[in-house]
C-alpha positions in Angstrom: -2.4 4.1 150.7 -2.7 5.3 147.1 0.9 7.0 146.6 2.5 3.1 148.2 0.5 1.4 145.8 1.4 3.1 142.8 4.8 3.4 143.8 5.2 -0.4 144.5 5.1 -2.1 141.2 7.9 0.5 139.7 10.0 -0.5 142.7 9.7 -4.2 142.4 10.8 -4.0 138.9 13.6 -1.2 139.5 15.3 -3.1 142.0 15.1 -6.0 140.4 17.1 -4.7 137.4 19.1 -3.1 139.6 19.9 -6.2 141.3 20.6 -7.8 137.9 22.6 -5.4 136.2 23.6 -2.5 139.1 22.0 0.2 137.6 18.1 0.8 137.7 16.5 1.4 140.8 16.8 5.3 141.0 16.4 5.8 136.8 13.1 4.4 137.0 11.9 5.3 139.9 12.8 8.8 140.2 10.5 10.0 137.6 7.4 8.4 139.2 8.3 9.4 142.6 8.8 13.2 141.4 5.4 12.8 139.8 3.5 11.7 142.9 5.4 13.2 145.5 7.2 16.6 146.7 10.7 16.7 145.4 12.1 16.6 148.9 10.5 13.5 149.7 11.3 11.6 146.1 14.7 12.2 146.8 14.6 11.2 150.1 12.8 8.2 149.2 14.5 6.9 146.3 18.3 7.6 148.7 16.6 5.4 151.0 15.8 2.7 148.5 19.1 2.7 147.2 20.4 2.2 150.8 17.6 -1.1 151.1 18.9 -2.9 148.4 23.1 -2.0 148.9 22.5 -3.7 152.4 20.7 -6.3 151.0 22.9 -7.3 148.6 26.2 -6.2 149.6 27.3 -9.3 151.3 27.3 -11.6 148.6 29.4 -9.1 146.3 31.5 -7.5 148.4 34.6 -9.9 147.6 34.2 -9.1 143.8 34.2 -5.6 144.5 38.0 -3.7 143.8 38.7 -2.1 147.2 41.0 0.5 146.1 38.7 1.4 143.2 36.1 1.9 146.0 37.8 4.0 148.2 39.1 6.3 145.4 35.0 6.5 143.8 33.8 6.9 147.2 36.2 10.1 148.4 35.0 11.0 145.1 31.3 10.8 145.8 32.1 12.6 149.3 33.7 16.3 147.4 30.5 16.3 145.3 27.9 15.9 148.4 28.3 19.7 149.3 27.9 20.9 145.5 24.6 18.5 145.1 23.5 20.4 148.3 24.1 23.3 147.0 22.2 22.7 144.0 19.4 21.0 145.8 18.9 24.3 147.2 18.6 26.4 143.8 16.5 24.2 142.0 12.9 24.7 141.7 10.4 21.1 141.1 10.1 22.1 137.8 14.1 22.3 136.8 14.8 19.0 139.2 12.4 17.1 136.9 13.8 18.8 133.4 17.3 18.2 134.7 16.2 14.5 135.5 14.5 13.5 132.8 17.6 15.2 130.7 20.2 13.4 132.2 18.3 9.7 132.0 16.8 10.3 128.2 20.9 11.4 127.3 22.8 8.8 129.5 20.1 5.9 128.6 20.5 6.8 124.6 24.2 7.5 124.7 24.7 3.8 126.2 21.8 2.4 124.0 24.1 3.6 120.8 27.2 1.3 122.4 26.0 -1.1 124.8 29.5 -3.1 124.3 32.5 -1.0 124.8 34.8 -2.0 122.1 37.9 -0.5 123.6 39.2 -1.1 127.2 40.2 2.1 129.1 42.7 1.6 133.0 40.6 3.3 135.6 43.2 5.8 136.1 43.2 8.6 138.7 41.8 11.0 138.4 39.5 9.0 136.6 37.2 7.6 139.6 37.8 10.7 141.9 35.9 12.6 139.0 33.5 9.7 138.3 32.5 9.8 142.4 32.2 13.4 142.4 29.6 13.4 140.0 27.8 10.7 141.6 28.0 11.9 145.0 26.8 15.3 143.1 23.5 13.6 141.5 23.0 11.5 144.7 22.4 14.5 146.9 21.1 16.7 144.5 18.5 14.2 142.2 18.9 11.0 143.9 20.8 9.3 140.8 24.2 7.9 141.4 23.9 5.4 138.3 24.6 7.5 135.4 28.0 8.5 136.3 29.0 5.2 137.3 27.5 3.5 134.5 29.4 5.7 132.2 32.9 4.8 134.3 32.3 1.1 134.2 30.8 1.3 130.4 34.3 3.4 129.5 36.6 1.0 131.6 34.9 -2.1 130.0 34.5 -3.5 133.6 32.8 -6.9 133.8 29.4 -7.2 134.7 29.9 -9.1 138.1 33.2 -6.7 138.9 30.7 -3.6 137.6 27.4 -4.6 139.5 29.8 -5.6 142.9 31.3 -2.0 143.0 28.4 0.1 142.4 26.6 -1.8 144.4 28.4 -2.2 147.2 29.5 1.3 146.5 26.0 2.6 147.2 26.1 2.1 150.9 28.1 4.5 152.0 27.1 6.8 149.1 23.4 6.8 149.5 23.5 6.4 153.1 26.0 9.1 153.4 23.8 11.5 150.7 20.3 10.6 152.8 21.9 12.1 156.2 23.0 14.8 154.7 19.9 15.8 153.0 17.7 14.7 155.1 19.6 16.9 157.7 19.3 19.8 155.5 16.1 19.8 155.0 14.3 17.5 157.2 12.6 14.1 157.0 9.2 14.4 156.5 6.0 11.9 158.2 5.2 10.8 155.2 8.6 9.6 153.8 8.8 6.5 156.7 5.4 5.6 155.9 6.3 5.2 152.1 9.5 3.1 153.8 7.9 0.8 155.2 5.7 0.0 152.8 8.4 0.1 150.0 11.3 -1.0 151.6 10.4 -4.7 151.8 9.3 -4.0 148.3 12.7 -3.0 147.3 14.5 -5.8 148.8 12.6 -9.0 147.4 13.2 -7.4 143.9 16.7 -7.0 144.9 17.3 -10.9 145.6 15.4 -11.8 142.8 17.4 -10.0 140.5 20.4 -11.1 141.8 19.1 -14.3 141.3 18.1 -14.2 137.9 21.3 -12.3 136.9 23.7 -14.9 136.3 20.7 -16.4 134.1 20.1 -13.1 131.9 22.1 -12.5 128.4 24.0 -9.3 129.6 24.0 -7.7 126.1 19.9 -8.2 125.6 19.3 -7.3 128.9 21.2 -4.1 128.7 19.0 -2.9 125.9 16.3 -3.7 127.2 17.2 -1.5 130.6 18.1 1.3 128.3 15.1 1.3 126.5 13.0 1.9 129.9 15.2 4.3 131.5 14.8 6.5 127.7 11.2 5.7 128.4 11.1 6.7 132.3 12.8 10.1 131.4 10.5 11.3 128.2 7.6 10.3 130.6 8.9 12.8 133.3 9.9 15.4 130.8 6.6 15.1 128.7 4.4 15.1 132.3 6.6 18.3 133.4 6.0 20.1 130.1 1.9 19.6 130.2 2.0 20.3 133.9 
């Protein structure tokens, strides 16, 4: 009852910026799961997650979603699965939580210095096949298929509702896709359904009510202040990794 409890209040407020904004639920709730649980099992559980609140709020954006772009990001996300696999499998607890807490402190801080693109780049190919891959590469490997596809729609200057319909609705197929195949590979544990149940529902009320409140929240404001807790989320995981 102890690890659900803990777990439940970074949940609620990670999918609900994720519901907002498209981006959120597996920065800043990676670090905590990894903390309290076995890396197996975070992963697992924060893929699952990610799954809860596509499905959740994948009906309402779909039509602003650009299906082409979405093919091309998910075949993308589908090359990298074997390589995050791979590296799943040669990473100790220790590195997965460096290499997290790495990748959020730099992605979070290199956004933070330009949360307003001020130049607009075509998605060209091989623009979102390389974008996916890296995705479907993190997905697998840490659970994280934001930063790369935060960086693509920051670079592209994509609109917030265009941005948060195509990852979102992007994160399906990716998550759902990256949960099979690692759960396959290394097996679901007990403890993972139980944590589901509990945080699932969780998951998807923060969902809604950040889809709610999005078309009510100053994008630009709102960005920083997202930034600022995923730089936060990853020195906490670095900082608990290096006094471990």
């Amino acid at each position: 009852m102890e690890t659900p409890l803990l777990l439940a209040v970074p949940t609620l407020l990670a999918a609900f910026t994720q519901g907002a904004a498209g981006i959120g639920l597996a920065l800043l709730v990676t670090p905590f799961a990894l903390v309290l649980l076995p890396t197996t099992q975070a992963v697992l559980l924060v893929l699952l997650l990610n799954v809860v609140v596509g499905v959740v709020l994948v009906a309402p954006l779909r039509r602003d979603a650009d299906a082409r772009l979405l093919g091309q990001l998910f075949l993308g996300g589908l090359g990298g699965l074997p390589v995050g696999l791979w590296l799943a499998g040669t990473l100790d607890s220790a590195g997965v939580r460096i290499a997290v807490s790495m990748l959020v402190v730099l992605t979070g801080a290199f956004l933070l210095r330009s949360p307003r693109p001020s130049h607009l780049h075509a998605p060209r190919a091989p623009l979102p096949l390389f974008a996916g891959g890296a995705s479907g590469l993190l997905t697998v490997s840490l659970g994280l298929a934001g930063p790369p596809l935060a960086l693509f729609t920051s670079w592209t200057g994509t609109p917030k509702a265009q941005a948060r319909a195509l990852i979102l609705t992007l994160y399906v197929p990716l998550y759902g896709t990256a949960f099979l195949a690692r759960g396959l590979f290394e097996g679901f544990p007990t403890e993972l359904w139980r944590l589901a149940v509990w945080l699932g529902p969780v998951a998807a009320v923060g969902a809604v009510l950040g889809h709610l409140a999005s078309a009510h929240i100053d994008e630009l404001r709102f960005r920083r202040l997202l930034l600022l807790l995923v730089v936060g989320s990853g020195l906490y995981l670095l900082f608990s990794t290096v006094v471990a």
